[in-house]
C-alpha positions as CSV (number, residue, x, y, z in Angstrom):
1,X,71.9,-20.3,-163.5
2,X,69.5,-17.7,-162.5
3,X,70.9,-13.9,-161.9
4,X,71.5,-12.7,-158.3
5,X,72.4,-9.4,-159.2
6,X,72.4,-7.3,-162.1
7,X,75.9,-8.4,-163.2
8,X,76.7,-10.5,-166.0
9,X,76.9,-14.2,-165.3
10,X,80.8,-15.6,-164.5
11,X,81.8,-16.9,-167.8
12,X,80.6,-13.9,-169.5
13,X,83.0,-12.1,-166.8
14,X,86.4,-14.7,-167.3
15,X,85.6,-14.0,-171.3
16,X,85.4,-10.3,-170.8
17,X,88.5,-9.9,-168.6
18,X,90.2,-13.5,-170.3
19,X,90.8,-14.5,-166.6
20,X,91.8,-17.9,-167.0
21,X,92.8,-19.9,-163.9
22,X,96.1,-20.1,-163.2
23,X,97.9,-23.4,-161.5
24,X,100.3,-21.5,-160.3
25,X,97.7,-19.4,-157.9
26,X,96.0,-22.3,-156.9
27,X,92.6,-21.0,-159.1
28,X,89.7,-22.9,-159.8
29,X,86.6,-21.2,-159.9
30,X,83.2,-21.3,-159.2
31,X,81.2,-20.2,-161.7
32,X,77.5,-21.1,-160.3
33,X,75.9,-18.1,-158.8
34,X,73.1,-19.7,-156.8
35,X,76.2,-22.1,-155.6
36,X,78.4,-19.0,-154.6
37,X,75.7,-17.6,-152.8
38,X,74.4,-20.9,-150.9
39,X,78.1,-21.3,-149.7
40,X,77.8,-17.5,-148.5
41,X,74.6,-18.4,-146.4
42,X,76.5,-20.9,-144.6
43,X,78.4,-18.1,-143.3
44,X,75.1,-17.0,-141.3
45,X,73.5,-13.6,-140.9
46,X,76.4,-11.0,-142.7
47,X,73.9,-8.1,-142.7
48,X,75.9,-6.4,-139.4
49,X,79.1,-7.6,-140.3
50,X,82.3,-7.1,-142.0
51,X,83.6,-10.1,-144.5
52,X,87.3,-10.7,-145.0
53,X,87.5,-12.6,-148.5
54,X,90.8,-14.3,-149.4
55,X,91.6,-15.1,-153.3
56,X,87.9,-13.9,-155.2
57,X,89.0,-14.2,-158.4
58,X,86.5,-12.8,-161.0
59,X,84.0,-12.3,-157.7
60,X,81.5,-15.4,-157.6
61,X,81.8,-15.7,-153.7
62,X,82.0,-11.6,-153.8
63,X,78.8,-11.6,-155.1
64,X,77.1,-14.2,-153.1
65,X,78.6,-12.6,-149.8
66,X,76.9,-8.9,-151.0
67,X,73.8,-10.2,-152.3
68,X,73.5,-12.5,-149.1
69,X,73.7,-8.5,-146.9
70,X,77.2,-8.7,-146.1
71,X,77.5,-4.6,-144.4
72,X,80.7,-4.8,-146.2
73,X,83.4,-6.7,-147.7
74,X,87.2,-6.6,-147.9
75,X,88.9,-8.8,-150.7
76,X,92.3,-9.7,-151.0
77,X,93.3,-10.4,-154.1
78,X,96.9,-11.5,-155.6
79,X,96.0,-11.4,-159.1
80,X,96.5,-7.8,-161.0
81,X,94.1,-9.7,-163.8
82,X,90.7,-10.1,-161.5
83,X,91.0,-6.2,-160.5
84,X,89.2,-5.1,-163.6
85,X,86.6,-7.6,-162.6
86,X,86.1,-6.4,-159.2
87,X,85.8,-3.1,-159.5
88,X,83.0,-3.5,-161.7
89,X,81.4,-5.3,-158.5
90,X,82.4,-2.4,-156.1
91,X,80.8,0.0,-158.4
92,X,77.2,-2.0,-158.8
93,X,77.5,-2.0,-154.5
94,X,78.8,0.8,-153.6
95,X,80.4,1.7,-150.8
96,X,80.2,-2.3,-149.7
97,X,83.1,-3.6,-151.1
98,X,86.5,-2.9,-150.9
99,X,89.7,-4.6,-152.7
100,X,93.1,-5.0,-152.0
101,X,95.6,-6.2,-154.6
102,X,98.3,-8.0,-152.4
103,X,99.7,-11.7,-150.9
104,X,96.9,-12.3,-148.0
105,X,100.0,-14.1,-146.3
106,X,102.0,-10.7,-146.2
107,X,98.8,-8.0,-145.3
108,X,97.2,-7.0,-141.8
109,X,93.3,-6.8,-142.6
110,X,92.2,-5.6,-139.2
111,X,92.9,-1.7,-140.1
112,X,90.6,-1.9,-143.1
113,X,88.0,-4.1,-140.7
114,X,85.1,-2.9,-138.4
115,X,83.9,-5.9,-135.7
116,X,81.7,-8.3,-135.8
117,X,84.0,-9.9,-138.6
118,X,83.8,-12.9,-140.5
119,X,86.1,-14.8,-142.6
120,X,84.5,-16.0,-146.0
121,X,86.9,-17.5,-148.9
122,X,87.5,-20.4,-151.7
123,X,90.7,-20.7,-150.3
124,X,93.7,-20.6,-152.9
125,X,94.6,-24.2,-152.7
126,X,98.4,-23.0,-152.0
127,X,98.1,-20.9,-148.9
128,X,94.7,-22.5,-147.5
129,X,95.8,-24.6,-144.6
130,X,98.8,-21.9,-144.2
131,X,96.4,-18.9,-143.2
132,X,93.9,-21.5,-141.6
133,X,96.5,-22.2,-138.7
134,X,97.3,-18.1,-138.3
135,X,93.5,-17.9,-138.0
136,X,93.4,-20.0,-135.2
137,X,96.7,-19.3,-133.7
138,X,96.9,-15.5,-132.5
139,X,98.8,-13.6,-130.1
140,X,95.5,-13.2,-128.3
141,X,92.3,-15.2,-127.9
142,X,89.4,-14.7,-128.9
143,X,90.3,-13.5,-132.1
144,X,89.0,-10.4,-134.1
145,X,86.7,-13.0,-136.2
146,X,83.7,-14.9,-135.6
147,X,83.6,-17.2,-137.6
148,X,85.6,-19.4,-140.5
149,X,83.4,-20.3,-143.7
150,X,86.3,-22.1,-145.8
151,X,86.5,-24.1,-149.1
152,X,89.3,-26.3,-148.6
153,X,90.4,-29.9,-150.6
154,X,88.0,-32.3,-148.8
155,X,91.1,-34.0,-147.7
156,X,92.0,-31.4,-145.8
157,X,88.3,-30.5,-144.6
158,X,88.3,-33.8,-142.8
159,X,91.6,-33.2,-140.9
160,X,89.9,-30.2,-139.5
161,X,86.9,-32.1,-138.1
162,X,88.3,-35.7,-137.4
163,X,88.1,-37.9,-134.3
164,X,90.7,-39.8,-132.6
165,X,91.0,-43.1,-133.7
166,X,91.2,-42.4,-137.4
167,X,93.7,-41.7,-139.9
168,X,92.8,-37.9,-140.9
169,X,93.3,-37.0,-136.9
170,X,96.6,-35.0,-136.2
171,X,97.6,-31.6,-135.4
172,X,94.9,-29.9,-137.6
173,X,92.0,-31.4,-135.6
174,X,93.6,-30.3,-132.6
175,X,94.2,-27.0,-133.4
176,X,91.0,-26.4,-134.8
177,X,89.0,-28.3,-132.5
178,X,90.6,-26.7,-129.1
179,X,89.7,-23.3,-130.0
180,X,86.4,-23.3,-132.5
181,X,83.6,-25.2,-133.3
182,X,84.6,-26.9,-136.5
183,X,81.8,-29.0,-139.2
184,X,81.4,-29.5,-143.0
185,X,78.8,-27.9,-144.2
186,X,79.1,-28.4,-148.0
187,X,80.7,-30.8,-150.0
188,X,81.1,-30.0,-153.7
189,X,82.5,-32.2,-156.6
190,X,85.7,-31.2,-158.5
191,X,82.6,-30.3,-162.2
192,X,81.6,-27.6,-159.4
193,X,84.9,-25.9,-160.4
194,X,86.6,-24.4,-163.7
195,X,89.0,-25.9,-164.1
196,X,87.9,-28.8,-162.3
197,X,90.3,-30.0,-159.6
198,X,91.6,-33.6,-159.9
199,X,89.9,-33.4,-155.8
200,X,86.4,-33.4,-154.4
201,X,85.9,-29.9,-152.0
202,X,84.3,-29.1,-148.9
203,X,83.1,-26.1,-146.9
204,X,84.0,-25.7,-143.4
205,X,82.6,-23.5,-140.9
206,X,84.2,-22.6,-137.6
207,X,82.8,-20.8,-134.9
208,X,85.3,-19.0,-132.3
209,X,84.5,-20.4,-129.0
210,X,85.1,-17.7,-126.2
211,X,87.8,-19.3,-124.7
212,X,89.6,-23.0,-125.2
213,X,87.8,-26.2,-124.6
214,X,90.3,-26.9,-122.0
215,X,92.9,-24.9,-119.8
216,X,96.7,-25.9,-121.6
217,X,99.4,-23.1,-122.3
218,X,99.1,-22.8,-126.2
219,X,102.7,-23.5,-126.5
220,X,103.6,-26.2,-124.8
221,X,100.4,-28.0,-126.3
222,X,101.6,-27.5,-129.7
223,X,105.2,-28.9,-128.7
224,X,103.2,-31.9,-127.9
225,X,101.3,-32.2,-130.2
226,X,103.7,-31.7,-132.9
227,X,106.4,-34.1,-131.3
228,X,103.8,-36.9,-131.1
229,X,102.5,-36.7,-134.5
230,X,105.7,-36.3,-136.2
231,X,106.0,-39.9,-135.0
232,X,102.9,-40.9,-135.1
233,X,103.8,-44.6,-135.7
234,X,105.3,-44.8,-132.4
235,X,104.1,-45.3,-128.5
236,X,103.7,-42.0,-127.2
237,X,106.7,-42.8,-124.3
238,X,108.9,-42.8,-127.6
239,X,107.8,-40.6,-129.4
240,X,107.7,-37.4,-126.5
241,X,111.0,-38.7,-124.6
242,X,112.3,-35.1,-126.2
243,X,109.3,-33.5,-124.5
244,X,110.6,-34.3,-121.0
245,X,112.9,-36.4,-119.3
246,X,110.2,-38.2,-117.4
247,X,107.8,-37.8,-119.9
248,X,106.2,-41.9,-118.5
249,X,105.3,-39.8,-115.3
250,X,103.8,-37.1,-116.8
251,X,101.6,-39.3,-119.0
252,X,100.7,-40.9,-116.3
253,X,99.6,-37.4,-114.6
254,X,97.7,-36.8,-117.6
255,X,95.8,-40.5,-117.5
256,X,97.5,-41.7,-120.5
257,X,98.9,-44.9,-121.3
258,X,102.5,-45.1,-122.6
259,X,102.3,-47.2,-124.7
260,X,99.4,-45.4,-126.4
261,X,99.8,-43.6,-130.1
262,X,99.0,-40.4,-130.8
263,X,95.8,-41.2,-132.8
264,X,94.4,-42.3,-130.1
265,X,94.5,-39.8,-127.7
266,X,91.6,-37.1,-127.7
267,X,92.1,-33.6,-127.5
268,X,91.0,-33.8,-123.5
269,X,94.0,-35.9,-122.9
270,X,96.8,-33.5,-125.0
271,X,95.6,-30.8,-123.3
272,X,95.7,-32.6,-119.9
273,X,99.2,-33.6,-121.0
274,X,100.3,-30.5,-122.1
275,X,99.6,-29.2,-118.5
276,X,101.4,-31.5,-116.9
277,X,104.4,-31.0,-119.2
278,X,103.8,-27.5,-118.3
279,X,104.0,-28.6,-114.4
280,X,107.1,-27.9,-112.0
């Protein structure tokens, strides 16, 4: 592991600061500088932008994401035992780094934030797919971020990227895919990570599209969606007759079949749907 910085390497840091991981957290780190920073150059060019990191622990993405140029970054972290750790990382950049001890669940980041911003984490196992859906479900669109670079479960990287017709596709996809670019960029096995998960990983990376692939009121497309994958099992005409009384007819607006399931309907045809649910 070569250096990329004049800091110590990781496990020299955990030993230091006896920052174990912690199950309870969702912890497992990466300890592999050259990895932390190749996942940070999957975020793109960070030299005129702000960073938002969730959950650093002792600072291996930190240190990747400030090496790779980052203007500056804000981390937010929930663990009192890493804040030893990273202020030694604020002081050898200073002025670049700034950290937050707090629940990322329960803090507004945009006051400590100066556009173009990023999002860059090794998502807490816990709260990933939690502060995933607030990314991509704002009061507003676009968002205050650019982009999503994202280390999730690889089980839950592929529900952000799948296609209709398999079984990962559901509301995730959806919800990623109607608002953001969405592909893995970086899988990494669980003897990446200390501890090592009893799961494989994946990065993600989303790109905020300027507006949503297709016209649908955000609402009413997540009542649909929702309704038809909570029954997922069933023909659509079942499982939406709670949408709308005549909800055959408003398939049938929409150019879906009734007796279709929700796999198999593309994001096109839920948003098409979703408008003529939304219809007089």
């Amino acid at each position: 592991m070569s250096a990329i910085d004049s800091l110590p390497p990781l496990r020299d840091v955990i030993n230091t600061h006896d920052l174990r991981a912690r199950k309870s957290l969702g912890q497992n780190f990466l300890l592999d500088l050259n990895l932390t920073a190749k996942i940070a150059r999957q975020a793109g060019d960070l030299t005129g932008c702000d960073v938002l990191e969730i959950g650093p622990g002792p600072g291996g993405l930190t240190r990747g994401l400030l090496s790779e140029g980052a203007r500056r970054v804000l981390a937010i972290e929930k663990d009192a035992r890493c804040m030893p750790a990273l202020a030694e990382i604020a002081e050898a950049y200073p002025g670049r780094l700034q950290v937050i001890e707090g629940d990322a669940l329960e803090i507004d980041p945009l006051q400590y934030l100066t556009p173009p911003i990023r999002v860059a984490a090794n998502l807490p196992y816990n709260v990933g797919t939690e502060l995933l859906v607030r990314w991509l479900t704002p009061k507003d669109w676009p968002p205050y971020w650019q982009s999503l670079t994202l280390m999730f479960q690889r089980e839950v990287a592929q529900r952000i990227v799948a296609e209709p017709g398999s079984k990962a596709y559901g509301r995730l996809a959806l919800l990623a895919q109607w608002r953001a670019d969405a592909q893995i960029v970086l899988n990494l096995p669980p003897e990446a990570f200390t501890p090592p998960p009893k799961v494989s990983s994946a990065v993600v990376h989303l790109t905020a599209l300027a507006q949503p692939r297709f016209p649908a009121d955000a609402a009413v497309l997540n009542r649909v969606v929702a309704a038809a994958f909570n029954q997922r099992r069933k023909m659509l005409r079942a499982a939406l007759k709670g949408v709308a009384p005549d909800i055959e007819d408003r398939l049938a607006t929409a150019g879906i079949k009734p007796t279709e399931r929700a796999e198999q309907v593309s994001l096109e045809g839920f948003c098409a749907l979703a408008r003529a649910v939304a219809a007089p």
